[in-house]
N, C-alpha and C positions, 0 to 999 in steps of 0.2 A: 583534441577536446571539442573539435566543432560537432562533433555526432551527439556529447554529451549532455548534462541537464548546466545551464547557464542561470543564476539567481541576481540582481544586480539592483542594491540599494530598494529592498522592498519594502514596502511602510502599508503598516495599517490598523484603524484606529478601529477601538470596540466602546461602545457604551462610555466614550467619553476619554477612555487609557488606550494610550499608544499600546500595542503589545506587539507589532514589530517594529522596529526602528534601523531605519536604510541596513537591512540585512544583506548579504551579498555571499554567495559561495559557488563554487564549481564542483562537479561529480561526474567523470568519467563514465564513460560508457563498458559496460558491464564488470560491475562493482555494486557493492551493497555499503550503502550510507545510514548511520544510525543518527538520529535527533536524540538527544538525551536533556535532563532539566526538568524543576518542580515542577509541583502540579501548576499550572495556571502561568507557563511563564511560555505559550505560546504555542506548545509543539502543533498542537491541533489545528491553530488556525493557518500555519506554514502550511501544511499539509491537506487543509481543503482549499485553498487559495490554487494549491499548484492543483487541484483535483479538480479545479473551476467551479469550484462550491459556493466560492466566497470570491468577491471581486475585489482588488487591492486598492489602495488608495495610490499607491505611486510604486514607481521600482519596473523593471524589464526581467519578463525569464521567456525562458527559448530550450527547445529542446530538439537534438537534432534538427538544427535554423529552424523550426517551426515554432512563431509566436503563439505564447499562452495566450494570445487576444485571437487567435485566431483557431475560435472554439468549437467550431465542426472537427478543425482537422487535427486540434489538440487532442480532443477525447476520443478519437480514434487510434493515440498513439498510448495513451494512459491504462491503467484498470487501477483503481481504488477502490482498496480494506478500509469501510470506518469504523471508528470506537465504538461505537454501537451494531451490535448484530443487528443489522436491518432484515429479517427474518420473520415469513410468518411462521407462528410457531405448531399452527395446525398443520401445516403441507407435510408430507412425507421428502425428505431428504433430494429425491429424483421429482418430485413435482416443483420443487424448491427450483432446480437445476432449468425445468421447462419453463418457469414461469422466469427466469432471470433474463435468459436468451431473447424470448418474444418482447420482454421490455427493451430490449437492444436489437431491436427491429429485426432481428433475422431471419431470410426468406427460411421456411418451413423444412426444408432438405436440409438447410445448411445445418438448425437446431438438432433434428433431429440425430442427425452427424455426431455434432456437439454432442449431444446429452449421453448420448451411447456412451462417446469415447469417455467422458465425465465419470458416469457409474462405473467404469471398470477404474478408475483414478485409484492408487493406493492409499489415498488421502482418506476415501470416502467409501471405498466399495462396501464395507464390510457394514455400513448402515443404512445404503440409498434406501429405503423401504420402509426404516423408520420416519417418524414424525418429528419436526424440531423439537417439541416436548420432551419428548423420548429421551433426546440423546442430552450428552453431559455437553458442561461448557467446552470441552476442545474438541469436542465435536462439531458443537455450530461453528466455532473460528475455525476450524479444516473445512467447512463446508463454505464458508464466507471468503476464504483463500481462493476455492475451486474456482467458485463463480467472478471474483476479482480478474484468475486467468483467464478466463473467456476470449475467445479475440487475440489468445498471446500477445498480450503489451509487452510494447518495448521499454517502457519506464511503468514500474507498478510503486506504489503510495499504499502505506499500511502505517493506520493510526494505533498504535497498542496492542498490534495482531494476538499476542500472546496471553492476555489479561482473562484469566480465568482457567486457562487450559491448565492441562495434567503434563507429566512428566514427557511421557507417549508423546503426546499431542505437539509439544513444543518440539520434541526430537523430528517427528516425520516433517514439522513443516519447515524448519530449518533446513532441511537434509531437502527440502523441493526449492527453497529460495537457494543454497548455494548451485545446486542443479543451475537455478533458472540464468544466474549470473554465471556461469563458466558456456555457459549457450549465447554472452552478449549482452544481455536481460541488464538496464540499471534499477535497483532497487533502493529505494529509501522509507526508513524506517520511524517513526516516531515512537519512544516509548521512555518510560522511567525507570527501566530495571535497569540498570548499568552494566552490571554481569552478563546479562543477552546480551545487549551489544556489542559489548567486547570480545564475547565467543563468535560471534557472526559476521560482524562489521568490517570490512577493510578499512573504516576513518568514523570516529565519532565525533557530533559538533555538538557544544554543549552549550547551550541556549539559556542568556541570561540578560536581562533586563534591554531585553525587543530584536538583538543583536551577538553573534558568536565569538567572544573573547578568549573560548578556547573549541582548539583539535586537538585530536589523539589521533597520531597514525596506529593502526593495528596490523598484525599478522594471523587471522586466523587459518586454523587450518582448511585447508582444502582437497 
């Protein structure tokens, strides 16, 4: 478990309401973890907390011994999916990909590397060209998946990856998350569709007033 993600007693207050309270959990290293639970009962803010989005009010996580306080070399290990498609929606699909890379500093060979191997992605080849406009909802979240891999993280964070997408859409990116976890890859999931995650998930935690009073081991296939 030391390679894995470590969560321990994490708190944190919003606008007044506790909405975590001394959470604590562990997640193996390459496994896929699903956050399940209402609207508003916290998924999101676990999940940009561990994304360094959000700064915690108390509690320790670590992941492969590297502290989340220590945020150069955290988000070199991360890639996060947010709930919101952070997209422009003029760019074509491949200029999407260019402009993601250069925000994550990458020397110009390296991108260019990058974007290639990207546009042939079976996620996305069949649209680089288009514009975000253009494409359907599981098109932007296949395209917001891509760019999440970048850098192959070793722990990726996807907030409701699946929210809008089509049938297609949820199949191929499933079928790249269980990929990414049988390669090592920890993945954790926040979402409210209970049925996703139980098809996908090796262990569901189900998140209820700031803290986990229940798991589900699961078996999915693989």
């Amino acid at each position: 478990m030391n390679e894995g993600l470590h969560v321990r007693n994490l708190t944190k207050t919003l606008r007044g309401t506790e909405v975590l309270r001394n959470l604590s959990f562990d997640q193996p290293k390459g496994s896929i973890y699903g956050i399940s639970g209402d609207n508003g009962a916290g998924k999101s803010t676990l999940i940009k907390i561990l994304a360094s989005v959000l700064v915690p009010d108390g509690g320790q996580v670590s992941f492969a011994g590297i502290p989340l306080s220590g945020r150069a070399q955290w988000r070199s290990l991360i890639g996060y999916v947010p709930q919101e498609v952070a997209l422009d929606d003029r760019l074509r699909v491949r200029e999407t990909l260019e402009f993601w890379a250069a925000v994550r500093g990458m020397p110009a060979a390296v991108r260019r590397q990058l974007v290639e191997t990207a546009m042939g992605d079976p996620l996305i080849s069949d649209f680089v060209n288009k514009t975000l406009r253009e494409c359907s909802g599981g098109m932007a979240r296949r395209t917001s998946l891509v760019v999440g891999l970048f850098g192959d993280p070793a722990l990726l964070l996807l907030d409701e990856p699946f929210s809008g997408a089509d049938a297609h859409s949820r199949s191929l990116m499933m079928e790249r998350l269980r990929h990414l976890r049988d390669r090592g890859r920890s993945i954790l999931i926040a979402s409210h569709v209970e049925n996703t995650l139980s098809t996908l998930c090796d262990c569901v935690l189900h998140l209820e007033d700031g803290h986990f009073p229940a798991v589900r081991l699961n078996a999915p296939v693989r």
